[in-house]
Structure formats: structure tokens, C-alpha cells
N, C-alpha and C positions, 0 to 999 in steps of 0.2 A: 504494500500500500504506500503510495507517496503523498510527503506530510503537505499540507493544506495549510497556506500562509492567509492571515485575516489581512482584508481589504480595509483601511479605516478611512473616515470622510470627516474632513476639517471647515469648518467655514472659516470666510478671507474679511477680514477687515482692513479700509484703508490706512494707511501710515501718516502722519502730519509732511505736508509737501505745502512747499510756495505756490501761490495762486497761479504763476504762469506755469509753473510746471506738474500740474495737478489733471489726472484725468478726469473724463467722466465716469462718473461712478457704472454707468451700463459695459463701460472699455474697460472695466477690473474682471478678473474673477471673482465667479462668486461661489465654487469648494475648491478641495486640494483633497484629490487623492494619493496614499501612499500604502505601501504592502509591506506590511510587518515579517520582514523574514529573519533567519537567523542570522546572516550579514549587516542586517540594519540592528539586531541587538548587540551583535559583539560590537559596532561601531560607539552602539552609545555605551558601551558596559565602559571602551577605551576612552571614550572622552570626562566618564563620570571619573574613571581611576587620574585621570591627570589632574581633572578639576582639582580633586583632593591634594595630591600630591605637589601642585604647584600651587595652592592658595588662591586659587581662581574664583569667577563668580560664573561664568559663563564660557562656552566655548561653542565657536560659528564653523561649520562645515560644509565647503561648497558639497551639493548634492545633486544625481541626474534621478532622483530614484520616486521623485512625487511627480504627479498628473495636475495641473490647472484645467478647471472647467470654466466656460466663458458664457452666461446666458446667453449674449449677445450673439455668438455666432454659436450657439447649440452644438460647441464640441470642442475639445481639450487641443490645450495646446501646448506643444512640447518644447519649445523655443526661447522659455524662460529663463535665465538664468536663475537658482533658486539655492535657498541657504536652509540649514539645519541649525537651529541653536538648542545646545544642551544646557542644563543648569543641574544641579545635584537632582532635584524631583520631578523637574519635568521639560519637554521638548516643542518644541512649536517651528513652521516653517515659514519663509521670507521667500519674494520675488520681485524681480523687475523687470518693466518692460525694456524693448531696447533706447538705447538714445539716451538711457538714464543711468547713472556710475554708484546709485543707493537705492536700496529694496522699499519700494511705496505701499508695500500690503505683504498681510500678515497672515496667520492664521490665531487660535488662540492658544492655550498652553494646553497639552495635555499629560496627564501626570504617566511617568514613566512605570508605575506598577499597573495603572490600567492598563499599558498595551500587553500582559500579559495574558489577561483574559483568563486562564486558568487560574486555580486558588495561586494565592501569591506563596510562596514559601516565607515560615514565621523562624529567626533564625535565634536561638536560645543562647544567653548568656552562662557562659561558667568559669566562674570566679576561680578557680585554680589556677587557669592563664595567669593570675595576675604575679603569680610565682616566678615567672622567665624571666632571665635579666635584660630582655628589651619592656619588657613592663617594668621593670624593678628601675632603672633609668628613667624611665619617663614619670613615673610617679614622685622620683626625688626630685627630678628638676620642675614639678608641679608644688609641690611640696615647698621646694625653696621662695617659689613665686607666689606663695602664700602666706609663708612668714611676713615676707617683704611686704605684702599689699596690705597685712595687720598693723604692723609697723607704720604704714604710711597715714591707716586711716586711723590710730588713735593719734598723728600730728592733727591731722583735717580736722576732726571733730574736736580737737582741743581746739584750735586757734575761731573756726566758727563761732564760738560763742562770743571772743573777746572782740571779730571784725562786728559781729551786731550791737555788741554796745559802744565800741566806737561812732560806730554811724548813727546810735543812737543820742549820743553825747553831742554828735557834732552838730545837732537839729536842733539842742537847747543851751547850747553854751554861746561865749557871748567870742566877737570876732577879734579880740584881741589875741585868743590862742589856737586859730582857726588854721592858719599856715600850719604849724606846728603837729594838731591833732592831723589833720589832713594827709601831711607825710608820712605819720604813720600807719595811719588807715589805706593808702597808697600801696605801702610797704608790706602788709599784711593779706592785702589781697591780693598781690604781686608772685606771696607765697602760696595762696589759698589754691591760686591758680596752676601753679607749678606742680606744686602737689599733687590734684587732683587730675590735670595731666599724666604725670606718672602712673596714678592708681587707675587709670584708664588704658591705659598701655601694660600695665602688670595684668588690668584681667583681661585683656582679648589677647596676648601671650597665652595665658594658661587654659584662657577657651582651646586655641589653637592646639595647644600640648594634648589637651583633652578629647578631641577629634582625633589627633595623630595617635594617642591609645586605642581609640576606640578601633582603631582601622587597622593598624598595625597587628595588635596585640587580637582581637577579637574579631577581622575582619568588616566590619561597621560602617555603612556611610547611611548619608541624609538617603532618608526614602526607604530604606529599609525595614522590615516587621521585625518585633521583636519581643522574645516571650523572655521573663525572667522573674523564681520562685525568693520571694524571700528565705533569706537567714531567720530573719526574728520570728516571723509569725506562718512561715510556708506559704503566704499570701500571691496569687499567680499574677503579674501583672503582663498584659500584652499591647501597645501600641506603634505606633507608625514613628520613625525617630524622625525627629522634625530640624530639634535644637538641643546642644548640651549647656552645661554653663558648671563650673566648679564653686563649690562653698565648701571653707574649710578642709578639709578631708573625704570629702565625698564629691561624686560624679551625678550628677541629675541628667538624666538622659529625657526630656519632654517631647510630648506630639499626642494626636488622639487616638483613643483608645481603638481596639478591634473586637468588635463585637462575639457574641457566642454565634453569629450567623458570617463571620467570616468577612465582615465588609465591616468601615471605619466610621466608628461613631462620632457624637457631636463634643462629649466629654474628653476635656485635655487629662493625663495621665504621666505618671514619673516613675522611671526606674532611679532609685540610689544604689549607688555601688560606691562603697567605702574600701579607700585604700586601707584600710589599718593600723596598726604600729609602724612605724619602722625599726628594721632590722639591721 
């Protein structure tokens, strides 16, 4: 028996273009066919694994592999140049006419576990990985950038209170020590800012470290299902990984839930996964 690739149908929206160089909306297409085969999955599996890999947000793929349908002349047209963009969850397709050097319409996003169309596979966490010395690595240099970010924020929140009641000071005192008060309140906020700078840069660092476990160590990206049993209570929890974010010692994996019927509910949902002592 040979395998049977799904046919899928995208509608096209226009793109924002300059009034002289704008068509008529009847000279657009108006669907995009493409055929889901297993060339077009490895394509995007390779583009999701660099996304990650390289810190990306997006990546564009010239492509011959989708169909434009044109009301206007009741039939598809092959002559398009046409684009592919990946993102971690999901795909959508770009074209243009000739004579134009940027893609004027669009399709809309479709999430990359729908094209699979059978049950998605739910991929289970287990914490003994966290054993390996490429985890054991990454968790200290998470770790480290935790201390630090503690460190920073009990500066931030100590000086907070003092830049409020300078500002507050400076709205009822009189203008003889107004230069004075001023530069320091200048000076303080100078810091407040600096600071908070840094504590902003230590956590999308340790996001980042936090993704690069997940992936590494557990195989993990955005858009993936994923089941994992409590330690504490054997409590099952299974959703879509959306976003992670680190607090303290622990890993908060978020996204929404996946229902007992196999499809994604409207409830957001948390895996924690705690590094532990160190050793």
C-alpha cells in the first residue's frame, strides 16, 4: 500500500503594500494549497532544530512545493515565487507577484502539531536525565545566574524605597536644597536603572540556559506535548510547552493543558522540575 500525503488549504491575506504598488484585491489569490509529505516534515523538523540552536525567532524558506488558486482566473498558478516561514509552533506561506522584490500576501499561521493529523505523540519527562554531566553543567551555570539575579534584586528593592521618598521630598521641600536633593535622586535612579538592566539580562540568560536543558538534556522544544508525574503527590500533569521561565531552583515548563480526549484545552498548566541540591 502506498502512504497517502494530506492535501491542506490555507486562505491568502493581503500584506501592507504602498498605494501604487498595491493590487486589486480580485489579482490576489485567494487559497494556497500544499501536501504534507515527509520531505516537507523533515524540512521543518531542520528548521525548528536550528531555530533553537541558533537563538532564532523565525526562519524563511524559498519553496516550489504550494499551489496559489486565483478566483479571478479559476485556476492555480504556478509562477509565484513563494516563501515558507517556520517559527518554533507554527508555519505559514508568503508570495509575490512578478515585478515585485517583497511577498504582498500571506497565508495565516498554522500550528505545526496540527499538520500531523494523527494523535500527536505526548513525550514524558524523566528526571534521572538530570544526572548526566551535560545537565549537571547547565544547571550550575543556571544556578550561578540565580544567585546573581538574588543578589541584584535585594540592591533594586532596597534603593526603590529610598528613590520614592526622595521624589517625595523633592515635591515639599523648599528650593533652596532642590539642586542638591535633585542630584541625588538623578544618581539613584541612574543606579535603579543599571541594575534593573542587568536583572533583565541575568533572567532571559537563564531562560535561555533553560530551553538549552530542556532540548539538550530531554530533547524538548516549543510545541511539543508533554506528560510528567509528580514527585510529591504522583499528580499527572500533561500540556503543550508553550514557554519556560526559571525561579529559584526550579524549571516551570507552561502552555495549555491536553485534555483526557486528546486535543488542547483552554486551561494554562505547569510542569516544575526542580534541580535539587547540588552536589
Amino acid at each position: 500500500m502506498t502512504n497517502q500525503n494530506n492535501i491542506i488549504c490555507l486562505g491568502v491575506n493581503e500584506l501592507y503594500q504602498v498605494k501604487k504598488a498595491r493590487y486589486l484585491p480580485t489579482t490576489l489569490p485567494t487559497l494556497c494549497f500544499f501536501e504534507f509529505t515527509q520531505t516537507l516534515q523533515d524540512t521543518i523538523d531542520n528548521a525548528r532544530k536550528l531555530l533553537f540552536e541558533q537563538s532564532l525567532h523565525e526562519i524563511t524558506i524559498h519553496t516550489s512545493n504550494v499551489n496559489w488558486y486565483f478566483n479571478l482566473t479559476n485556476r492555480y498558478h504556478h509562477n509565484i515565487r513563494s516563501l515558507m516561514h517556520v517559527d518554533a509552533m507554527n508555519i505559514s506561506f508568503s508570495g509575490m507577484l512578478r515585478a515585485y522584490k517583497q511577498p504582498h500576501f500571506s497565508t495565516a499561521n498554522i500550528s505545526i502539531n496540527q499538520l500531523q493529523f494523527n494523535r500527536i505523540p505526548i513525550n514524558s519527562i524523566n528526571l534521572d536525565q538530570l544526572t548526566t554531566p551535560l545537565a549537571k553543567g547547565l544547571i550550575n551555570k543556571i544556578k550561578q545566574l540565580s544567585r546573581q539575579l538574588t543578589e541584584k534584586e535585594e540592591v533594586y528593592y532596597n534603593i526603590e524605597p529610598i528613590v520614592s521618598n526622595l521624589r517625595e521630598l523633592d515635591e515639599k521641600t523648599a528650593f533652596d536644597i532642590h539642586l542638591e536633593r535633585c542630584s541625588q535622586l538623578d544618581l539613584l535612579n541612574r543606579q535603579e536603572n543599571q541594575i534593573y538592566a542587568t536583572m533583565t539580562a541575568l533572567e532571559t540568560e537563564m531562560n535561555y540556559l533553560s530551553e538549552q536543558l530542556l532540548y539538550q538534556v530531554f530533547g524538548l522544544s516549543k510545541g511539543d506535548w508533554l506528560s510528567y508525574v509528580s514527585q510529591n503527590d504522583a499528580a499527572l500533569t500533561q500540556l503543550q510547552f508553550e514557554q519556560c521561565r526559571v525561579y529559584g531552583d526550579t524549571i516551570n515548563i507552561i502552555g495549555p493543558s491536553i485534555t483526557k480526549a486528546g486535543v488542547l484545552g483552554k486551561r494554562e498548566q505547569y510542569i516544575n522540575i526542580e534541580f535539587g541540591a547540588e552536589k
